[in-house]
C-alpha positions in Angstrom: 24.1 -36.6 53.7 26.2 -35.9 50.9 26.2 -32.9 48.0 26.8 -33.5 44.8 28.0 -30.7 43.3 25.8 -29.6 40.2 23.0 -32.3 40.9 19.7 -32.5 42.3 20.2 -35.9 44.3 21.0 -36.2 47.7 21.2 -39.6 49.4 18.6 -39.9 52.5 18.0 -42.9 54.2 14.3 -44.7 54.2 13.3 -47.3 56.1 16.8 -49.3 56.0 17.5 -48.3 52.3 19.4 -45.5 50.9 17.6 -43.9 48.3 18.2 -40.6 46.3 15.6 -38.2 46.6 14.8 -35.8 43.8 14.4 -32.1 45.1 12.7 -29.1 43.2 15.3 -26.9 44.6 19.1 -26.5 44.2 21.5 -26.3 46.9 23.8 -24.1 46.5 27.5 -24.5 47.8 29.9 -22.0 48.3 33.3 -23.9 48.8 33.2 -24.1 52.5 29.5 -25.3 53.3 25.4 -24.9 52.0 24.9 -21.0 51.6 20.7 -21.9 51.4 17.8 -23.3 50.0 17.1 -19.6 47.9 20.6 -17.9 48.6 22.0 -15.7 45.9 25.6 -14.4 45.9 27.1 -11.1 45.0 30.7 -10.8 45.6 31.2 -7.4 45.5 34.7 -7.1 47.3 37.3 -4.6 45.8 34.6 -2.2 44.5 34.7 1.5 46.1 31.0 2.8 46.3 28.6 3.3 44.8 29.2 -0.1 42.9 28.5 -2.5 45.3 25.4 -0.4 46.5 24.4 -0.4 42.8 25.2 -4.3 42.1 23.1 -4.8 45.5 20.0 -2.9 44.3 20.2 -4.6 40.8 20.7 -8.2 42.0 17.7 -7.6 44.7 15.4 -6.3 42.3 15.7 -9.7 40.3 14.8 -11.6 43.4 11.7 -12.9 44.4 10.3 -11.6 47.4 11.6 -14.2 50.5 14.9 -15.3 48.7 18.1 -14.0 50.2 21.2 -12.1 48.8 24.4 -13.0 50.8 26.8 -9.6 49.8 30.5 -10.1 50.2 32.3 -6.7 50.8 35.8 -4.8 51.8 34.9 -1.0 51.2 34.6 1.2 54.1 31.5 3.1 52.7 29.6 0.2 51.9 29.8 -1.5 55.4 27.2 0.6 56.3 25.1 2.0 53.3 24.4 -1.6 52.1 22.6 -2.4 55.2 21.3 0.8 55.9 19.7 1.2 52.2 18.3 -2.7 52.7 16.6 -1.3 55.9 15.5 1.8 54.4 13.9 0.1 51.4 12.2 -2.5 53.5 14.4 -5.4 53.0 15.3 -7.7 56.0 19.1 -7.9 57.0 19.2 -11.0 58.5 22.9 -11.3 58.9 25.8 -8.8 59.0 29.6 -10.7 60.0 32.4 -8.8 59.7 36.2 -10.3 59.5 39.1 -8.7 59.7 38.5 -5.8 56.7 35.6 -7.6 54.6 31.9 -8.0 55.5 28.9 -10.6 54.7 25.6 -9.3 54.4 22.7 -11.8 54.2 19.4 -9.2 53.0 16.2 -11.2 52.7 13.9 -9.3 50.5 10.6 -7.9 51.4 
């Protein structure tokens, strides 16, 4: 299967044909691989807090209630009040990965 970045057709094999399908939904692509059907990014990495605990609230409250929010961090505060304040507000973390000093958040919201 291949992505074509910026389109809405993705080549799928039927019967011994390949066809491109038309989907409703855009992939989104982050560079290295799919990020998700409904995934929204927020890159929020050299902001000290509150910021990226303010751009988090802002972006989520624009979502619709199952997308997902994938929040890219390096401040020491905000590794844990982002989650904690997703938890505390109802919202699903589904993912937390931390490498080296920066962190991925993936909040589903409620």
């Amino acid at each position: 299967m291949n992505y074509i970045p910026g389109g809405r057709f993705i080549p799928c094999l039927k019967g011994k044909r390949i066809i491109n399908a038309i989907f409703a939904f855009t992939l989104n692509y982050n560079g290295s691989g799919f990020i998700g059907l409904s995934m929204h990014r927020l890159d929020a990495r050299g902001r000290v807090c509150p910021l990226p605990l303010f751009y988090t609230r802002k972006k989520i409250d624009r979502l619709k209630t199952g997308e997902e929010l994938e929040v890219l961090l390096n401040d020491a505060t905000a590794k844990t009040t982002i989650p904690e304040w997703s938890r505390q507000h109802g919202h699903e973390v589904i993912k937390v990965e931390e490498s080296g000093s920066e962190l991925r958040v993936i909040i589903r919201k409620r």
